[in-house]
N, C-alpha and C positions, 0 to 999 in steps of 0.2 A: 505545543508541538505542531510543524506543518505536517498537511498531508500533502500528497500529488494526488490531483482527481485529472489531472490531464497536461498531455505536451503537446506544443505547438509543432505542429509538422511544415509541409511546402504550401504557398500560395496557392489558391485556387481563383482563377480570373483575374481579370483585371481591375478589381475594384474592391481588394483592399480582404477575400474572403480569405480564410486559412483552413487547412485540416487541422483536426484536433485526435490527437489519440486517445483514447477516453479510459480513464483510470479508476473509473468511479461507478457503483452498482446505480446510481441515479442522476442519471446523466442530464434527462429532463427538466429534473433541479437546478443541478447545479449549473446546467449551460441554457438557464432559463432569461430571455431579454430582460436588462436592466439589474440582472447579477452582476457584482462588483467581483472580482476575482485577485489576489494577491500574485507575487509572480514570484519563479525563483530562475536568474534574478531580480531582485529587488525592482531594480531602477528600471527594468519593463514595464513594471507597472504602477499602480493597479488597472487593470484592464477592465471595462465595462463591457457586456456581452449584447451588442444591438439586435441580431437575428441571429440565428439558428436552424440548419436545415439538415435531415440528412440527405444524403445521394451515394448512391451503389455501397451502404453499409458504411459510410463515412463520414464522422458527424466536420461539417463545415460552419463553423462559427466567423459573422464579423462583428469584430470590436468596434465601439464609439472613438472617432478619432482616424483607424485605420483607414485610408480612403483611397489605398490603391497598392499595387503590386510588389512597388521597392518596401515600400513599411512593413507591410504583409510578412516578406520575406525579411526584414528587419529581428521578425519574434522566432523564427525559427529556431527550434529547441525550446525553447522557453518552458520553463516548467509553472502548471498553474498550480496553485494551492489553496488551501483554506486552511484551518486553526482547527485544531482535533475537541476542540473545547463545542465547537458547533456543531458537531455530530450526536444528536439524541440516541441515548443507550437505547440498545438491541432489548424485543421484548421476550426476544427466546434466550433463555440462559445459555444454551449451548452453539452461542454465534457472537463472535470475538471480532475484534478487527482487529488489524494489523501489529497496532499502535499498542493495543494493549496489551501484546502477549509477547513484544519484543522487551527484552528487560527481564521478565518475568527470570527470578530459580528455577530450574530442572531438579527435582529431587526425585529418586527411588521409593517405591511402596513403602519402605520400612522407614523413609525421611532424610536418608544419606543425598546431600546435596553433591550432583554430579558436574553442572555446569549453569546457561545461563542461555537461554533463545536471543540470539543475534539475529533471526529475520526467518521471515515467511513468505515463501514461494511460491506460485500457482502457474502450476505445471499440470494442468488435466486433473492432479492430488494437489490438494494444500500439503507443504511440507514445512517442518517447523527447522531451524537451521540452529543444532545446539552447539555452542561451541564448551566444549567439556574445558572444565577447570584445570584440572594437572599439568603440569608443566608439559610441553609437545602432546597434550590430549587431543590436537585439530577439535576438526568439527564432524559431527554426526549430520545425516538427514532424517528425519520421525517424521513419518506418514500420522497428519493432523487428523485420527481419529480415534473413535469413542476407546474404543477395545486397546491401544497404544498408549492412550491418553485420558485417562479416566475422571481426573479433577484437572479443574483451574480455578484457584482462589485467585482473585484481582486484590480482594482485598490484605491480605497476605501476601501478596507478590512472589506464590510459588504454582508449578507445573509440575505433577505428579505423572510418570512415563513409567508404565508398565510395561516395558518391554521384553525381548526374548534376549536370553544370556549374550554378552556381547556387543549389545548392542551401544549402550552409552558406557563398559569398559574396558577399553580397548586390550586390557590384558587378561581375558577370559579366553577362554576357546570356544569355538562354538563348534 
């Protein structure tokens, strides 16, 4: 699985630099000289990372190859990626990325499978985006934490969601 650790935004100068929106908790890493970078899409790249700088909170990256304005602007939107397989596991149990909690089952305390996490959003809150099983169940939002969310087996590929009544059955009252 790709992830996005970053999108290519507008030129900056005349010599080929780009903004990068940066997607990734390590950015240092990842947009380190001489990283190789995968694109989406494809046929962007793969893009080699020559320097790196920030300025007014903006990380500016130029690529090997890039050497001037029209190319620059050539990547625009460009999504960067890497492979979820090169992310070393978290060494706190209760710190998930993305990748591994979208998929997952949504079940209830007592084990009743209610739906299925479609994606996670970071809005000020991590939110977990369930989309309930039943036919027209939409989707919920669950605030990704302890007290809401009490277990995540990965290994089991389920989410236990301790919520308040109504919350993941849309035909309760609350």
């Amino acid at each position: 699985m790709q992830l996005v650790v970053g999108r290519i935004g507008r030129p900056h100068g005349l010599r080929g630099d780009v903004s990068v929106e940066v997607r990734t908790d390590e950015p240092d890493r990842r947009f380190a000289p001489g990283t190789a970078l995968a694109t989406d899409p494809a046929s962007a790249g793969p893009l080699v990372v020559e320097s790196r700088r920030w300025h007014s909170g903006i990380l500016l990256v130029r690529f090997e190859g890039v050497t001037g304005r029209d190319q620059a602007e050539d990547l625009r939107g460009t999504m960067l990626v890497i492979d979820s397989d090169d992310i070393p596991p978290s060494d706190d149990p209760d710190e998930f990325y993305d990748h591994q909690l979208i998929g997952l089952t949504v079940v209830k305390p007592d084990g009743e499978a209610v739906g299925e996490v479609s994606d996670v959003l970071h809005h000020g809150q991590d939110l977990l985006v369930v989309r309930r099983g039943k036919a027209g169940g939409g989707e919920v939002y669950v605030p990704f934490v302890k007290a809401l969310v009490p277990e995540v087996d990965l290994v089991k590929g389920v989410l236990v969601v301790d919520g308040p009544a109504g919350l993941l059955d849309p035909d309760e009252i609350v």
